[in-house]
C-alpha positions as CSV (number, residue, x, y, z in Angstrom):
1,X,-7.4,-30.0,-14.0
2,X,-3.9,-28.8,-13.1
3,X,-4.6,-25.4,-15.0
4,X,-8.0,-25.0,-14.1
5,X,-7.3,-25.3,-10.3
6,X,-3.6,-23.3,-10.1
7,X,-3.6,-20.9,-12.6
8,X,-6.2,-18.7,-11.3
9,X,-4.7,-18.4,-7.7
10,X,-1.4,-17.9,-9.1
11,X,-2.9,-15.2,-11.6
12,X,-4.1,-13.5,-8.5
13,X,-1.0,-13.6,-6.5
14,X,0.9,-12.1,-9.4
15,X,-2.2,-9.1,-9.9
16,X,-1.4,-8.4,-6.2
17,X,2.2,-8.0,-7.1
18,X,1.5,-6.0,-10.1
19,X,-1.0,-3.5,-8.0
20,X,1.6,-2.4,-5.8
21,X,4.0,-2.0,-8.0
22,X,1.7,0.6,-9.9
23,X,0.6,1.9,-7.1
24,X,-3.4,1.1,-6.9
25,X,-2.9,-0.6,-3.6
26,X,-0.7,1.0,-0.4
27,X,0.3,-0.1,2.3
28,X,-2.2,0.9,4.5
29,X,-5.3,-0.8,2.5
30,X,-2.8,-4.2,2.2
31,X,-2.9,-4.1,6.1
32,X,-6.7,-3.4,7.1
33,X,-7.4,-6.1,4.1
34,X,-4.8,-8.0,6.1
35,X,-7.4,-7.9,9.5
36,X,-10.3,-8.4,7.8
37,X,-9.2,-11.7,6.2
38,X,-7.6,-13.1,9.3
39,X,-10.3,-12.2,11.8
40,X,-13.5,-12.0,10.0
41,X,-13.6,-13.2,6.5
42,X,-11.8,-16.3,6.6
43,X,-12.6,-17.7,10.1
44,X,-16.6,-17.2,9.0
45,X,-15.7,-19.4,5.8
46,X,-14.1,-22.0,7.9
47,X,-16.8,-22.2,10.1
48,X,-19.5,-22.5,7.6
49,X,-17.6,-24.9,5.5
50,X,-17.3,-26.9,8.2
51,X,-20.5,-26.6,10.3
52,X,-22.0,-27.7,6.7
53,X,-20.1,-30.8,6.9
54,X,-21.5,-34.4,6.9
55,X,-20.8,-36.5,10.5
56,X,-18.7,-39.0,8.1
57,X,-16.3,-36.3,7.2
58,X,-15.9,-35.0,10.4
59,X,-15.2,-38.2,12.4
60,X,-12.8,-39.6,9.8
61,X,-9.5,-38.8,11.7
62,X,-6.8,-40.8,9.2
63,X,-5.6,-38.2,7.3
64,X,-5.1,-35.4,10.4
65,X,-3.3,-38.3,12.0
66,X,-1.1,-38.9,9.2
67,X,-0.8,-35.0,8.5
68,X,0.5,-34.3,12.1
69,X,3.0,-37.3,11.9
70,X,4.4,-35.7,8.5
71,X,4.8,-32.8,10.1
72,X,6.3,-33.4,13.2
73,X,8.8,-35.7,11.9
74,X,9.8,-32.4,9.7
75,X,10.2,-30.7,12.8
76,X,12.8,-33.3,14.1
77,X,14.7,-33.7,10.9
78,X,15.2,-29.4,10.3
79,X,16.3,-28.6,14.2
80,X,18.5,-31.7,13.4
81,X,19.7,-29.8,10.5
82,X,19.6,-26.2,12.4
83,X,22.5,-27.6,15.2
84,X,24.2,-29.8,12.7
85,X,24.9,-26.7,9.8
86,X,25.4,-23.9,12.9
87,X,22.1,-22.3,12.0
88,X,22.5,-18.9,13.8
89,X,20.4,-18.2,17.1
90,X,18.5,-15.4,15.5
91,X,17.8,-17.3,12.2
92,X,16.9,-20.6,14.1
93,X,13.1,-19.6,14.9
94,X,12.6,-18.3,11.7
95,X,13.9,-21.4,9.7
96,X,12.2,-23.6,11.7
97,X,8.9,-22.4,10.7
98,X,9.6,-22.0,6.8
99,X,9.9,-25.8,7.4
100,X,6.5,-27.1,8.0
101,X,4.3,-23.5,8.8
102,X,2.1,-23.8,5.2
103,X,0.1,-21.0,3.7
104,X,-3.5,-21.2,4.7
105,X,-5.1,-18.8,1.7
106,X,-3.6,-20.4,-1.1
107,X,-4.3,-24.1,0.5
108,X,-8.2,-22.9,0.5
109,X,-7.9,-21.5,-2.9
110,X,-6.1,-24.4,-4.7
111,X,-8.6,-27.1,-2.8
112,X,-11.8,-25.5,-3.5
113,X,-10.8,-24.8,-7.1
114,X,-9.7,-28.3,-7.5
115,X,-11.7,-30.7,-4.6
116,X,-15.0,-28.7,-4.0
117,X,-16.6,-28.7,-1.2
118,X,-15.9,-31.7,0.0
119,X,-12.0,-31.0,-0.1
120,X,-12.5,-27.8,1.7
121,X,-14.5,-29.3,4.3
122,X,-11.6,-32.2,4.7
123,X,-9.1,-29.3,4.5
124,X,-10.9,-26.9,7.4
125,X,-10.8,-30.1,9.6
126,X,-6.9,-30.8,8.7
127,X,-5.8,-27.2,9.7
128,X,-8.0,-27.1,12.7
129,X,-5.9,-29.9,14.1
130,X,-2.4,-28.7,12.7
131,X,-2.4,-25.6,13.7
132,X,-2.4,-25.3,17.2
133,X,0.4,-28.2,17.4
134,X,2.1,-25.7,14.8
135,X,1.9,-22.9,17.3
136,X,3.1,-24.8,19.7
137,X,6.4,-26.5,18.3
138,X,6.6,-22.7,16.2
139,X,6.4,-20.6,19.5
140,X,8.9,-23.1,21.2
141,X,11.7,-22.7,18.8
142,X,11.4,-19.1,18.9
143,X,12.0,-18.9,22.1
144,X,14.2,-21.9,23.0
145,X,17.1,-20.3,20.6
146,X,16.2,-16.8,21.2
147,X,19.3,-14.6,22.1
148,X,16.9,-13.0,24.6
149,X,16.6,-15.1,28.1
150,X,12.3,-16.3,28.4
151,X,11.4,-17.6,31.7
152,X,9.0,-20.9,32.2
153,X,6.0,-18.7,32.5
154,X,6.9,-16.6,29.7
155,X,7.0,-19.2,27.2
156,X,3.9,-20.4,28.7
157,X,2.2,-17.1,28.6
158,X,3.7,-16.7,24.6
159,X,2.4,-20.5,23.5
160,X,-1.5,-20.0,25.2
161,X,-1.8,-16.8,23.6
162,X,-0.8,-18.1,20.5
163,X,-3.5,-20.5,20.8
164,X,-6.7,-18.9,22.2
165,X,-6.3,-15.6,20.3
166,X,-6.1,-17.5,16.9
167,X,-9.2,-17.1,15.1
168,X,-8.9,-20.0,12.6
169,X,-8.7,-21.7,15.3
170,X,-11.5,-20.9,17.2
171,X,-14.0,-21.0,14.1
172,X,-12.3,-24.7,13.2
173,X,-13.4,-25.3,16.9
174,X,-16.7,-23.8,16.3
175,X,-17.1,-25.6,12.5
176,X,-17.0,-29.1,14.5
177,X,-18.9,-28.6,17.3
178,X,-21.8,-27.4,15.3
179,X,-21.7,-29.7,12.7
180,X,-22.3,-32.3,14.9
181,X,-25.9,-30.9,15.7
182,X,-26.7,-32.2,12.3
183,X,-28.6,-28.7,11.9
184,X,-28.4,-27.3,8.2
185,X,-28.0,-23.2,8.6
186,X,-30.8,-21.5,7.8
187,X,-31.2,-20.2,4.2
188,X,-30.9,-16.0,5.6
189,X,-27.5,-17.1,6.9
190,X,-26.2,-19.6,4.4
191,X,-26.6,-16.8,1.9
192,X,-25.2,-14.2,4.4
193,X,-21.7,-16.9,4.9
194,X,-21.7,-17.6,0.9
195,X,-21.2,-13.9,0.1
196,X,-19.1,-13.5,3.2
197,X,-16.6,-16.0,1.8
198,X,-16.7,-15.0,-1.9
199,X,-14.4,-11.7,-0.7
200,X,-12.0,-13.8,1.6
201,X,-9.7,-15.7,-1.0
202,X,-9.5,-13.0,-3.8
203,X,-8.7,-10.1,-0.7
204,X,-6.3,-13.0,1.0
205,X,-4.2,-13.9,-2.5
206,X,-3.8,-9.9,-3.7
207,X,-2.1,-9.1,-0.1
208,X,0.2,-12.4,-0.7
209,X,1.6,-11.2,-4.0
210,X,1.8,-7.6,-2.7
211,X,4.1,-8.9,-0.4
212,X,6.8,-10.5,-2.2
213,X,10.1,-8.6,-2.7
214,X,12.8,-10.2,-3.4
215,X,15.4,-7.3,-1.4
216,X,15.8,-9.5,1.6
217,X,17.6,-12.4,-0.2
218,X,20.7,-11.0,0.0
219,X,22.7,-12.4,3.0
220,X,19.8,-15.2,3.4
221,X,19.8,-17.6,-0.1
222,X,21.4,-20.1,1.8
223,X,19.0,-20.8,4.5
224,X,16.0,-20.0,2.6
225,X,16.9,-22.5,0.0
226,X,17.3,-25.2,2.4
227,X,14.1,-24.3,4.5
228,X,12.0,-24.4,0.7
229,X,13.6,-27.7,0.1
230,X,12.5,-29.2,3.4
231,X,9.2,-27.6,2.7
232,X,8.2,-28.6,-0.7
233,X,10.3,-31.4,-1.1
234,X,10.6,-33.7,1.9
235,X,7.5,-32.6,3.6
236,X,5.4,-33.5,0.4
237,X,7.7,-37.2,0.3
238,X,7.4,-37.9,4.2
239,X,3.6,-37.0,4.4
240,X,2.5,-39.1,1.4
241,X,4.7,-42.3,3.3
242,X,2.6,-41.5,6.2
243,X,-0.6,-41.2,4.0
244,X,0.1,-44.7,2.4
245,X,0.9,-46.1,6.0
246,X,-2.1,-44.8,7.8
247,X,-4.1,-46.0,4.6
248,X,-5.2,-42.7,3.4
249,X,-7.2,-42.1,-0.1
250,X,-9.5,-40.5,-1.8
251,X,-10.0,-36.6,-1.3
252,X,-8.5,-37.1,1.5
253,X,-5.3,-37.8,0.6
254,X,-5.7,-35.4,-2.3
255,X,-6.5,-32.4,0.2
256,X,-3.1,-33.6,2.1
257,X,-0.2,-33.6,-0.6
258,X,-1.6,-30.3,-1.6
259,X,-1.3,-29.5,2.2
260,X,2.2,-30.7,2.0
261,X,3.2,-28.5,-0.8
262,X,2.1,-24.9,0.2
263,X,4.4,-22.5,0.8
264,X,5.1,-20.9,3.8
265,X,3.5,-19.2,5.6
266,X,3.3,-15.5,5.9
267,X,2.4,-15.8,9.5
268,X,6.2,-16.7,10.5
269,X,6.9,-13.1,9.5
270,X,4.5,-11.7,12.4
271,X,5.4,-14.4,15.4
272,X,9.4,-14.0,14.0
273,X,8.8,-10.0,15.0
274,X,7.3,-10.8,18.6
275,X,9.7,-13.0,19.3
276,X,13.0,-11.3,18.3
277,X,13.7,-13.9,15.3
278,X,15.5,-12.9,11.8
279,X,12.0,-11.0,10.0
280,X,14.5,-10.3,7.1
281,X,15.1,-14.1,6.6
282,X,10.8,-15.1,7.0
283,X,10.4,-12.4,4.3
284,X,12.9,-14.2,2.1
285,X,11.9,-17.9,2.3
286,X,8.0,-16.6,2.2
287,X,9.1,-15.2,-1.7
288,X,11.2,-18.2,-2.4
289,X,8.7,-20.6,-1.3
290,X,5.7,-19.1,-3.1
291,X,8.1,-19.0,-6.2
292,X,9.1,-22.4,-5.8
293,X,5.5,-23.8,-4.9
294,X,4.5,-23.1,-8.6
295,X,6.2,-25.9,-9.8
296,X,6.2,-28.3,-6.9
297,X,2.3,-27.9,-6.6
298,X,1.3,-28.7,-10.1
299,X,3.6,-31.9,-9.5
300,X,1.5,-32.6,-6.3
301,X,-1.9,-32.4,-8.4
302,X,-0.8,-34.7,-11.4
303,X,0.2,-37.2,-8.7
């Protein structure tokens, strides 16, 4: 099972690595790929995966509780970290978000191969709640050790329009609210969102491995390291605690360790960017974390 459901997302990731290298993909097809996933492929696959889901699925809240406690806590323990080992204003946003920000593509991926629909339902629900608190605790870092002074309003202004222009979000919302209508899509549009969503995970895992280089390590091993190990190492231990405590099982808990133990998310590189953060740093743990999450995820699935 371990094989079957890893080895062809990883197999992708590395293709994407070996098509730049060689030059079949540029940089200018990586980035309109890059749109299209983010704002039309994947958001209609959430929302159908989702909008197909039974009542039971959607209203069982355990496991986005227990998620979100994992999580925080995370958040707690790495600013601890941050002040205690002198993490540098300019790093600090960026390391906090290689801490607990996870990468949505290869979650879908790794779920649907291994959990079916019924994982990737569980899993659109999960992310539809942990994002936006993500947003928020991300978006507050940034700014609260920027080197660059933010007024009230505009770390207001940056959080909300983190939120509302998020379009995972907003088809997550969507996915829920329709699916409790109980209405099945009609067969024209089922077929229309199935073919839709068969281009979304192979487009989404090409662009990850196109991205990794491993230039920007130099000058940021240290911090990367420690941001992977908080990622796919204590985040995977503290979540399944909170699993066993909130009485988690099932797919349910299955969808959540392998929740826990994604890597990073590419997405820090982007809101690092905005908000005058260490990009250099995001692009380093994003490699090191994808690396690392080869070995740590396969552990995740035997458990």
């Amino acid at each position: 099972m371990v094989l079957q459901s890893l080895f062809p997302v990883f197999a992708l990731i590395v293709l994407g690595k070996l098509l730049r290298h060689f030059e079949f993909t540029s940089e200018i097809f990586l980035k309109t790929s890059d749109r299209l996933v983010y704002f039309i492929f994947f958001p209609v696959m959430l929302f159908w995966k989702i909008g197909s889901a039974s009542s039971s699925v959607v209203m069982n809240w355990n496991y986005c509780s227990a998620a979100v406690c994992a999580i925080f806590s995370l958040y707690l323990v790495s600013t601890a970290y941050m002040l205690i080992a002198g993490v540098p204003r300019r790093k600090a946003g960026t390391f906090s978000q290689s801490c607990y920000r996870f990468n949505t593509y290869i979650g879908m991926a790794i779920i649907l191969n291994a959990l079916g629909e019924a994982g990737v339902r569980a899993f659109g629900i999960l992310i539809g709640m942990a994002i936006p608190i993500i947003n928020v605790m991300a978006v507050s870092t940034l700014i609260w050790f920027s080197e660059q002074r933010y007024s009230f309003a505009e770390r207001l202004r940056f959080t909300v329009k983190a939120l509302i222009s998020n379009p995972l979000i907003i088809a997550c919302i969507a996915g829920v609210v329709y699916s409790r209508t109980r209405i099945p899509f009609p067969a024209f549009l089922n077929n229309t969102f199935q073919l839709t969503s068969l281009v979304t995970l192979p487009l989404a895992l090409l662009s990850i491995g196109a991205g990794l280089t491993v230039k920007n390590l130099k000058g940021n091993l240290k911090p990367a390291l420690a941001a992977c190990g908080f990622k796919l190492v204590l985040l995977p231990l503290v979540g399944f605690l909170f699993l066993k405590g909130f009485s988690v099982s099932g797919v349910a808990f299955q969808v959540c360790m392998i929740f826990f133990a994604l890597p990073t998310s590419t997405a820090i590189y982007v809101l690092s960017s905005q908000l005058n953060s260490d990009t250099e740093l995001a692009s380093a743990t994003i490699m090191l974390s994808t690396i690392f999450s080869f070995v740590t995820l396969p552990i995740v699935l035997m458990i």
